[in-house]
Structure formats: C-alpha cells, structure tokens
DONU-902890 format. One record per residue (C-alpha): residue number from 1; residue in one letter; x, y, z. Coordinates in pm, 1 decimal. Example, Ala and Ser with C-alpha at 12.3 -4.5 7.8 and 13.67 -1.06 7.14 Angstrom:
BEGIN
{k = 1 r = a u = 1230.0 v = -450.0 w = 780.0}
{k = 2 r = s u = 1367.0 v = -106.0 w = 714.0}
END
This chain:
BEGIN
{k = 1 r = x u = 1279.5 v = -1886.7 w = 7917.6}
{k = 2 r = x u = 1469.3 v = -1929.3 w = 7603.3}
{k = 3 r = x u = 1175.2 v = -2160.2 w = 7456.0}
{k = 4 r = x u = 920.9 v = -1877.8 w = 7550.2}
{k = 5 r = x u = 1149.3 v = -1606.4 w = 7409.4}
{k = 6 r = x u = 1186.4 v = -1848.2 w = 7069.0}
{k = 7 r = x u = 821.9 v = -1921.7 w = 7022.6}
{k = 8 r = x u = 745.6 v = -1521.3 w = 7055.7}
{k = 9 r = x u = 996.9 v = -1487.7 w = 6746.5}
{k = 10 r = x u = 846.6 v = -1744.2 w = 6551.2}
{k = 11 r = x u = 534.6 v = -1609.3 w = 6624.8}
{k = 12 r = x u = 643.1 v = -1255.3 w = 6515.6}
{k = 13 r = x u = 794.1 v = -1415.0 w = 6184.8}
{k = 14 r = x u = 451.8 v = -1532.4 w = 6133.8}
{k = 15 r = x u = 255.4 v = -1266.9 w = 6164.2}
{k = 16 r = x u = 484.1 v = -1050.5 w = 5949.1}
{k = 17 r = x u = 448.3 v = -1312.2 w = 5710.6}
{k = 18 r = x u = 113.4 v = -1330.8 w = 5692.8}
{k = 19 r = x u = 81.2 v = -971.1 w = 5680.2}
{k = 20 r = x u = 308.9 v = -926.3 w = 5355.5}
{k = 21 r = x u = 180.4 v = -916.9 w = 5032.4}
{k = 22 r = x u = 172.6 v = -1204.4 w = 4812.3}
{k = 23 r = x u = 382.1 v = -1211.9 w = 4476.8}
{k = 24 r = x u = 113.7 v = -1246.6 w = 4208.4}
{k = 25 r = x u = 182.8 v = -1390.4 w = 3818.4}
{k = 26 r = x u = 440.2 v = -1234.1 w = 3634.8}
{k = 27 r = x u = 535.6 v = -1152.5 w = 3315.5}
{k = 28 r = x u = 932.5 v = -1279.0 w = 3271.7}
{k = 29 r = x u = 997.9 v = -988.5 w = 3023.6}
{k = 30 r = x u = 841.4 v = -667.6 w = 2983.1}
{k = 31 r = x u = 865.3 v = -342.0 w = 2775.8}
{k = 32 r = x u = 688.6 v = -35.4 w = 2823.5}
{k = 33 r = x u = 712.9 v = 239.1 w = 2543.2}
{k = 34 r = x u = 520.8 v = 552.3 w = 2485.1}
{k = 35 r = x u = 328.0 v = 564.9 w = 2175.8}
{k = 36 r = x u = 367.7 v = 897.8 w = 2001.5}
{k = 37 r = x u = 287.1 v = 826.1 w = 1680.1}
{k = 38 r = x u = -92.1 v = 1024.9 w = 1684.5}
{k = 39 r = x u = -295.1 v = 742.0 w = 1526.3}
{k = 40 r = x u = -613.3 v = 705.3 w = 1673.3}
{k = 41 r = x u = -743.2 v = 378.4 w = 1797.2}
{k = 42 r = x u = -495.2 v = 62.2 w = 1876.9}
{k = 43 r = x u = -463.9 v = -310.1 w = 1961.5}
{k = 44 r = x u = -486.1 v = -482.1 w = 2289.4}
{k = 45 r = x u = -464.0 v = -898.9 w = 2276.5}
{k = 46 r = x u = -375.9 v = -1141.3 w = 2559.8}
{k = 47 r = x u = -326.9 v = -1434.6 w = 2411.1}
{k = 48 r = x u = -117.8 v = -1772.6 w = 2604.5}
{k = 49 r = x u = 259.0 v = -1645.3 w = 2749.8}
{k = 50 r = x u = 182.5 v = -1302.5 w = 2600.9}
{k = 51 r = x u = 25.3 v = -1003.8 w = 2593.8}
{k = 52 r = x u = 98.1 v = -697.8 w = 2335.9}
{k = 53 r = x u = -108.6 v = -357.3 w = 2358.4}
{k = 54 r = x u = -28.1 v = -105.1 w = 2031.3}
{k = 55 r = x u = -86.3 v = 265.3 w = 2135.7}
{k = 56 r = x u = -270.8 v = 194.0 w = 2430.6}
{k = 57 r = x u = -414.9 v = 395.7 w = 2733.6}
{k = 58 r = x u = -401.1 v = 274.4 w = 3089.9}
{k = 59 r = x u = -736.7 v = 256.4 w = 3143.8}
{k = 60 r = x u = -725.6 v = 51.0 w = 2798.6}
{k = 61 r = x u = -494.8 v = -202.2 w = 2974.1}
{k = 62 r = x u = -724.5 v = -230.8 w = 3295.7}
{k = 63 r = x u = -1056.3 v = -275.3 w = 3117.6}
{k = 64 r = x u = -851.3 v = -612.2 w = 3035.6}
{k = 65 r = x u = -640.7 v = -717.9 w = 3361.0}
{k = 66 r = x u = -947.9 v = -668.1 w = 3548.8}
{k = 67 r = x u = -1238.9 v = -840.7 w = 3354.8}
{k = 68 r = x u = -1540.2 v = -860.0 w = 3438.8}
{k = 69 r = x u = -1517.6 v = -525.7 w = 3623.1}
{k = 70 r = x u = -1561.2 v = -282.0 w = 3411.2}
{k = 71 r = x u = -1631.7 v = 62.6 w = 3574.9}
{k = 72 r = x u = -1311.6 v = 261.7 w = 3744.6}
{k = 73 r = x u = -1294.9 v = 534.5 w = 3970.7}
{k = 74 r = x u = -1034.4 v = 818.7 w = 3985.9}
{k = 75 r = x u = -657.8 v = 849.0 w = 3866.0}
{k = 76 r = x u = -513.5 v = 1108.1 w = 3674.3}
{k = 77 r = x u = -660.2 v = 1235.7 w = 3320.8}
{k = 78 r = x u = -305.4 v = 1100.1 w = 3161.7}
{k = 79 r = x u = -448.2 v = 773.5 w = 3173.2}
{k = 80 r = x u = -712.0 v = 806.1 w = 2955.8}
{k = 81 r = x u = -521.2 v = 1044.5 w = 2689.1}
{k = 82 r = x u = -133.9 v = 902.1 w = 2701.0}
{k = 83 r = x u = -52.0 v = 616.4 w = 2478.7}
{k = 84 r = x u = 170.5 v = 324.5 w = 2482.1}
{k = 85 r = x u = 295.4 v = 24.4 w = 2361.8}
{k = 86 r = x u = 302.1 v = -283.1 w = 2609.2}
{k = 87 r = x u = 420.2 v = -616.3 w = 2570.6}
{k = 88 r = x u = 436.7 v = -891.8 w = 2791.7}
{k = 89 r = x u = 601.6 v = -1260.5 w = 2763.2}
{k = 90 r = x u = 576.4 v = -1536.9 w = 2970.6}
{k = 91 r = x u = 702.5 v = -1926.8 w = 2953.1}
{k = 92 r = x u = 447.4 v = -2168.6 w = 2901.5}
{k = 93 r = x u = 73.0 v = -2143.1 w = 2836.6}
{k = 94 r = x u = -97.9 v = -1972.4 w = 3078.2}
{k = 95 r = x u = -448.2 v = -1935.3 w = 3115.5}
{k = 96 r = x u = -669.6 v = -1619.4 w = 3028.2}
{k = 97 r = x u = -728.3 v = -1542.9 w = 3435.8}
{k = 98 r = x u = -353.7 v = -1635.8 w = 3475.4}
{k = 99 r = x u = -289.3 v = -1363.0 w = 3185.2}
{k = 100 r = x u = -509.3 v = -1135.2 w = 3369.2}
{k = 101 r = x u = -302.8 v = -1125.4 w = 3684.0}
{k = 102 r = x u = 39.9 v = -1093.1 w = 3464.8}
{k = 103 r = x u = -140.3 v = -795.8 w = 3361.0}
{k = 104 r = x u = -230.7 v = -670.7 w = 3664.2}
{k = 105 r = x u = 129.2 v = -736.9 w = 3849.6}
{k = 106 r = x u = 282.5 v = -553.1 w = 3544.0}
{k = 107 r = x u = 46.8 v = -248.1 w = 3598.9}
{k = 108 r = x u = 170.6 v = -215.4 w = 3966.3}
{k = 109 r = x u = 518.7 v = -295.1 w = 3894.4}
{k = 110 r = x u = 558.8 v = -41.8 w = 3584.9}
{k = 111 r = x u = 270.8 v = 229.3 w = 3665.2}
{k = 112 r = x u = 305.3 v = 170.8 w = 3990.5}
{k = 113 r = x u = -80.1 v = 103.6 w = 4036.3}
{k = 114 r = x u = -270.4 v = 41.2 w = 4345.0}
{k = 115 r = x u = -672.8 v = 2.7 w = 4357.4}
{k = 116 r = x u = -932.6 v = -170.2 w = 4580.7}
{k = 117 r = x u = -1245.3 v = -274.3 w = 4508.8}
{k = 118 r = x u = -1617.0 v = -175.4 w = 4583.7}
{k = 119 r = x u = -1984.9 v = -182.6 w = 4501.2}
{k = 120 r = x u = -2197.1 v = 82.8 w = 4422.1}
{k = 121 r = x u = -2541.1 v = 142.3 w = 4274.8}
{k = 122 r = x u = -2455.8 v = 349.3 w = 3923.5}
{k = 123 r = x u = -2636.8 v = 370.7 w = 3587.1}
{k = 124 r = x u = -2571.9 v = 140.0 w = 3376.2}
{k = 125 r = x u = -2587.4 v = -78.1 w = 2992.5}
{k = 126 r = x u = -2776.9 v = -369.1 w = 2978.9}
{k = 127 r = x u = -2645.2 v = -564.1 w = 2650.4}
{k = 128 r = x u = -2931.4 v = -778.0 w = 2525.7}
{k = 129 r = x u = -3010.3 v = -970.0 w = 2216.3}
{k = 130 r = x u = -3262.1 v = -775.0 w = 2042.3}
{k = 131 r = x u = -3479.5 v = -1029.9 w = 1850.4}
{k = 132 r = x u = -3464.8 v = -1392.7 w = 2021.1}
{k = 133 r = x u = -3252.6 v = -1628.1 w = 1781.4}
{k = 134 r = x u = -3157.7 v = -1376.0 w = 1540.9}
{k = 135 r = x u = -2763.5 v = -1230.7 w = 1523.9}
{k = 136 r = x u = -2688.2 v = -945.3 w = 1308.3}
{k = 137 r = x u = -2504.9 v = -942.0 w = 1004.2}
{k = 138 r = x u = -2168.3 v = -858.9 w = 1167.1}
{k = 139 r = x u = -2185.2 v = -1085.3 w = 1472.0}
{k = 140 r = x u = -2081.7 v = -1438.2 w = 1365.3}
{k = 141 r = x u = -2014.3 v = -1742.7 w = 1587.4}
{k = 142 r = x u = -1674.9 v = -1903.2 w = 1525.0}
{k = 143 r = x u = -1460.8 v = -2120.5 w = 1729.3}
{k = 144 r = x u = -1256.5 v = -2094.6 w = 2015.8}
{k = 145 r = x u = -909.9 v = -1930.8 w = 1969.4}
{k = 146 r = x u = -703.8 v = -2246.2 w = 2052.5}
{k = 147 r = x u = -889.8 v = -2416.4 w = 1844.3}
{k = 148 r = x u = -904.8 v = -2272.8 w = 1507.5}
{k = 149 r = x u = -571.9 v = -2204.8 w = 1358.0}
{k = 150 r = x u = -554.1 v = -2273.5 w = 981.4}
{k = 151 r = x u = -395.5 v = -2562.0 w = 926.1}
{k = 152 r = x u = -23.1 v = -2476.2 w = 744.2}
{k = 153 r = x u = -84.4 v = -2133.3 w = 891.9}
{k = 154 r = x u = -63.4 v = -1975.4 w = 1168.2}
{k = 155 r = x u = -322.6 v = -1856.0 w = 1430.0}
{k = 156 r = x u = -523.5 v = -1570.4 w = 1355.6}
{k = 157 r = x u = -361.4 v = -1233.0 w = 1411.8}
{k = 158 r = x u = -584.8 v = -1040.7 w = 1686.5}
{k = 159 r = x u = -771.3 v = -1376.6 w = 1801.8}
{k = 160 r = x u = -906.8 v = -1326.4 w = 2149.9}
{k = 161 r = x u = -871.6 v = -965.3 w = 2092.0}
{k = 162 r = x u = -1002.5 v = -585.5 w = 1912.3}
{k = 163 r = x u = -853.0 v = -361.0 w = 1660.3}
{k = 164 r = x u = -1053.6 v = -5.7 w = 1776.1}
{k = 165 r = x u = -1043.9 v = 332.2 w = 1564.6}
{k = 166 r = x u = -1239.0 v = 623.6 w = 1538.4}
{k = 167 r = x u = -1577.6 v = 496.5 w = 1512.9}
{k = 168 r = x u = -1457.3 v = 126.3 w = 1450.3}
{k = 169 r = x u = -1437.2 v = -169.1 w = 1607.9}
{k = 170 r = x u = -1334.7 v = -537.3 w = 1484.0}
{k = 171 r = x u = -1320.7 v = -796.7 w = 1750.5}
{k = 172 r = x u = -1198.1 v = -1124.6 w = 1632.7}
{k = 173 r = x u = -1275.4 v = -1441.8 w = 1871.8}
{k = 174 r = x u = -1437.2 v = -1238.1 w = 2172.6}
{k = 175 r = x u = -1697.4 v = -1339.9 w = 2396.1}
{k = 176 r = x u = -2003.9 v = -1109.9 w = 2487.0}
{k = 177 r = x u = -1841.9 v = -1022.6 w = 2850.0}
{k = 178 r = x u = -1585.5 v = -870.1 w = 2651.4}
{k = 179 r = x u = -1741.9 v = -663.3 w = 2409.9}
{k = 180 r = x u = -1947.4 v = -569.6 w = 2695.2}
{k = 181 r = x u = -1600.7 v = -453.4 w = 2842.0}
{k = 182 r = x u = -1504.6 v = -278.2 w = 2548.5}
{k = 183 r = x u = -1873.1 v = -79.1 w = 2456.3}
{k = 184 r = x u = -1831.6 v = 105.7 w = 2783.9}
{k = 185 r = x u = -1552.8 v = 354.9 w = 2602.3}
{k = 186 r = x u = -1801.1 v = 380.4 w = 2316.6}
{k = 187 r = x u = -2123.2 v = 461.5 w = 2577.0}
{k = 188 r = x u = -1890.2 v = 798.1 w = 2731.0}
{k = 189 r = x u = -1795.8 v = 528.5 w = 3014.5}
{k = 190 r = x u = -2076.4 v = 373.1 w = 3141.3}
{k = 191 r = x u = -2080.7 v = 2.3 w = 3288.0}
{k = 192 r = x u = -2222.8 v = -229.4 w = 3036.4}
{k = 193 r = x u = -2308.4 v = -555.0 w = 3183.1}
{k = 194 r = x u = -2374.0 v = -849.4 w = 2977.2}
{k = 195 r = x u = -2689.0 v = -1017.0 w = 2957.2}
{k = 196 r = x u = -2698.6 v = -1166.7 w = 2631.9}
{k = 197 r = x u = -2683.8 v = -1465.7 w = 2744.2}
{k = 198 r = x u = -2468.1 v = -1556.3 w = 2429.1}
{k = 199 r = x u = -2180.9 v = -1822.1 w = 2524.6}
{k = 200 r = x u = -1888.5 v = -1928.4 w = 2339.9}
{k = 201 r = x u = -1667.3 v = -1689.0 w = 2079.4}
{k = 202 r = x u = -1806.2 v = -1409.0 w = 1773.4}
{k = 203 r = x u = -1638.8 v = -1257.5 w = 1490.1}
{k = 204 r = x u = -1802.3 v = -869.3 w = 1520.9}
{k = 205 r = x u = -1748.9 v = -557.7 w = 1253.8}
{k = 206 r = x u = -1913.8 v = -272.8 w = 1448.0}
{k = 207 r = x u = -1880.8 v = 94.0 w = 1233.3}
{k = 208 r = x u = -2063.5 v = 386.4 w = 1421.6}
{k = 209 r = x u = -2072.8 v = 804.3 w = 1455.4}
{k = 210 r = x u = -1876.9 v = 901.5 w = 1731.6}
{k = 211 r = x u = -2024.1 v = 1243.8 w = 1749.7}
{k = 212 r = x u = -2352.5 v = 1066.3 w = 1856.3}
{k = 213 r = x u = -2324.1 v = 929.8 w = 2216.7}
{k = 214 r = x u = -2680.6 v = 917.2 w = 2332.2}
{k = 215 r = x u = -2963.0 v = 686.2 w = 2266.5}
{k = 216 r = x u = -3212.8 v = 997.8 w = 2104.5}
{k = 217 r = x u = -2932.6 v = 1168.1 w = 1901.8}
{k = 218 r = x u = -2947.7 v = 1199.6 w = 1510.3}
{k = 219 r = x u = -2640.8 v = 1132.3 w = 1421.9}
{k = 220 r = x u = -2444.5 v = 1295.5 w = 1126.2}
{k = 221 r = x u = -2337.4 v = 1136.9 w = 804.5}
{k = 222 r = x u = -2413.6 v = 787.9 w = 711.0}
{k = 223 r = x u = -2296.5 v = 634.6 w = 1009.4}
{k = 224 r = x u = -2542.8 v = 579.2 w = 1283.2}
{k = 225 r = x u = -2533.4 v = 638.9 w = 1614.1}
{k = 226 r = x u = -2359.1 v = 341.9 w = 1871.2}
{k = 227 r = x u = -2722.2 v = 244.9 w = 1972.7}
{k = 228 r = x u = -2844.9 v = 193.5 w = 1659.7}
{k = 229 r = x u = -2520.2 v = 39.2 w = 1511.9}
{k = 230 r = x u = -2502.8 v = -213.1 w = 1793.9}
{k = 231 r = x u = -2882.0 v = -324.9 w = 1705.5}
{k = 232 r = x u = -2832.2 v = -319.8 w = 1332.6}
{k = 233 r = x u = -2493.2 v = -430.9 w = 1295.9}
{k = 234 r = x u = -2508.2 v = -684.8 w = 1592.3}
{k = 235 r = x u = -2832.6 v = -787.8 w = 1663.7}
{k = 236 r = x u = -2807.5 v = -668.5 w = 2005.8}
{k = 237 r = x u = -2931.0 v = -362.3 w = 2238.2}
{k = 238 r = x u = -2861.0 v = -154.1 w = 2519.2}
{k = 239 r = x u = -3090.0 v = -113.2 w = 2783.3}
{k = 240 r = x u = -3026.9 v = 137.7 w = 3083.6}
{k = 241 r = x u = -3055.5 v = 5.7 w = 3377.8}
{k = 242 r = x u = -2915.1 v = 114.6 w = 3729.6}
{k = 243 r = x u = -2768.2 v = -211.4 w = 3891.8}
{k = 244 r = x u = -2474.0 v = -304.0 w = 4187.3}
{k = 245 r = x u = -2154.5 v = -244.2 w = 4007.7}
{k = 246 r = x u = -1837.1 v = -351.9 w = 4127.2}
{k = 247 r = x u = -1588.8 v = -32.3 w = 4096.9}
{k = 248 r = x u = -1212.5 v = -57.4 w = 4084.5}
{k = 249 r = x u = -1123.0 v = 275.8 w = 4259.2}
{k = 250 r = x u = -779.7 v = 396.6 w = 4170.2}
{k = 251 r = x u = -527.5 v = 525.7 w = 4473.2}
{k = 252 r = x u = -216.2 v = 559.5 w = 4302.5}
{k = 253 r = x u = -97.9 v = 529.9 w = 3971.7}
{k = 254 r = x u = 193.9 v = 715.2 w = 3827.9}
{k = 255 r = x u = 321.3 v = 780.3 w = 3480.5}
{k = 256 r = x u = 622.9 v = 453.7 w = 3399.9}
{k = 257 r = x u = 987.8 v = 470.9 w = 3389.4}
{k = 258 r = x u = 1205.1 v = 435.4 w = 3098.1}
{k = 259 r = x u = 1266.3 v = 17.6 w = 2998.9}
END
C-alpha cells in the first residue's frame, strides 16, 4: 500500500514537473532605463555576452530576440512610442541564437512579456536583388564580425548591428535576414522576407524620405522614396507578395519596473 501510495507521488512530482516551464538563457546582469532624451532613431547590437539597445522601443527589442519572425500582433501603443535603454551581460561567449533567448528571457522577466506563435496568410515584402550579380553602391561585402577586428584595435563599434534615424540607416556587419528584419519599420510594418539569396555579412548606408511610404509616391526633397532608395542605394527590391507568415501575437506585456 505504501509502495502504491509512493509511486502515485512520484508520479505527481512528475507530471508537475513536466508541466512547469523551463528556465531559458539569461542575462547575469541587466539594466532597464527609460530613454527621455527625444532623439530620434537609436542603437540595438547583440554582440557575444552582451547586448546594449540606446533609446529603444519594445517592439525594437523583439524584431531582434525573435529573428527570423518578423511580423507581431497586438500589445499596447507604448511599445512602439516609449524609449529605453537596455543592456544585457553575460559570462562567456554565447552564440547569436543563445543571445536571442537572453533577449527574450529578459523581455518576460522585465516587461513581463508573454506571446505565442502562429501562421497566417498577410501581405508581404519580397527583398530581391534587382540586377543578377550587381550590389549597389552602399551594400558592400565584408567579413564576419568575429573575424575582422583591426589588429591593435578593437572590434568595430556597432558590428553585427544598425545605427537608425530619421530617414537613415547604417548597418555594419548584417546579414540580408536582418535588414530584412529591420526594412519592415521603414515599409509602415509589413513582413519583409528575404529572398536575396545573399549569404554571409554587408556594410549598408541606406538614406531615404520618410514622408514617402508607398511604392507610387513622389517623394519630397532630394531624398527618394524607401523603394527607390533600397534599389539605388542597395541594389536590391521589394516585391509584394502575400505569403504564410509566422506572427508573434502579443498577450501580455506591461510597462518595466525601476532597476
């Protein structure tokens, strides 16, 4: 009797346990701030053991902890239009999907995020190379990120990452699913999916008119619209295209505590 009574225990212990939530990555020090300061634009780079995001949004921060998805689906407006400053350090060296999921266990732990994950059929970006062989002037191939640091210096200062303002974006050792990642705030939030079919890491200078968001618009200024930018700045296009897209729908999210 007392054997049947013990296995029932164990077996309860074990079902709880398989039924609670597994600890993901996390950061070993983190520091949330909000950003106040006005400026438009700001930094977001994961690089190995740690990641630092300068005046920031939420959604900013996502569009990184969960690449490749790109598209997400409801939450407040505040996370789109309040700013912060994020940093997160880490012993060791971990990898970029091991940086992802520090990211993502210091959303839940400090915005108190929670999301799941579905597909639906949506509009969407196609980003292509617009002439076979041919970059634009401001895409450049360089090297990977751990593998180019100047020797008697250090490595470069946004490598793996973008420095975004108004109508500007430098990425500095990115890959294509990236910039794909970050075009979609550019394109008034629709998916981009990358089908370049460009490996390894660019250098990119991308300068565009914000007040021109569609594909037929004429812009104002001298700065052309992002469509036209992206072909003659990059060498690349964007098709539309309606295609399965995996959505990150928000269910809770709520506005951090003091550090």
């Amino acid at each position: 009797m007392m054997r049947a009574a013990a296995a029932l225990v164990a077996a309860s212990v074990a079902s709880l346990l398989a039924q609670a939530p597994q600890s993901g990555l996390r950061f070993d020090v983190t520091s949330v701030r909000p950003n106040t300061s006005g400026a438009q634009g700001g930094s977001s780079k994961a690089e190995p053991g740690r990641y630092v995001g300068i005046n920031v949004t939420v959604r900013r921060v996502m569009g990184l902890a969960f690449l490749p998805v790109q598209e997400f689906v409801g939450g407040p407006d505040w996370i789109n239009t309040d700013h912060f400053d994020i940093e997160g350090k880490a012993e060791g060296t971990p990898d970029r999907e091991q940086m992802r999921e520090m990211l993502r266990s210091l959303l839940a732990d400090r915005f108190t995020l929670v999301v799941h994950r579905e597909t639906r059929q949506m509009p969407a970006y196609a980003l292509v190379v617009a002439r076979a062989g041919s970059l634009g002037p401001e895409l450049r191939r360089v090297e990977p990120c751990n593998t180019r640091p100047t020797p008697g210096q250090g490595p470069r200062a946004r490598c793996g990452g973008f420095a975004i303002g108004m109508g500007t974006m430098r990425g500095d050792g990115i890959t294509m699913t990236q910039l794909a990642g970050e075009l979609a705030s550019a394109t008034e939030g629709r998916h981009v999916v990358d089908r370049t079919g460009l490996e390894g890491s660019f250098d990119l200078t991308l300068t565009w008119n914000t007040d021109s968001l569609r594909p037929d618009a004429t812009p104002a200024g001298n700065a052309p619209s992002i469509f036209v930018a992206i072909q003659e700045q990059l060498g690349l296009r964007l098709e539309p295209i309606t295609a399965p897209i995996e959505v990150i729908v928000i269910d809770r999210v709520e506005r951090p505590t003091a550090n």
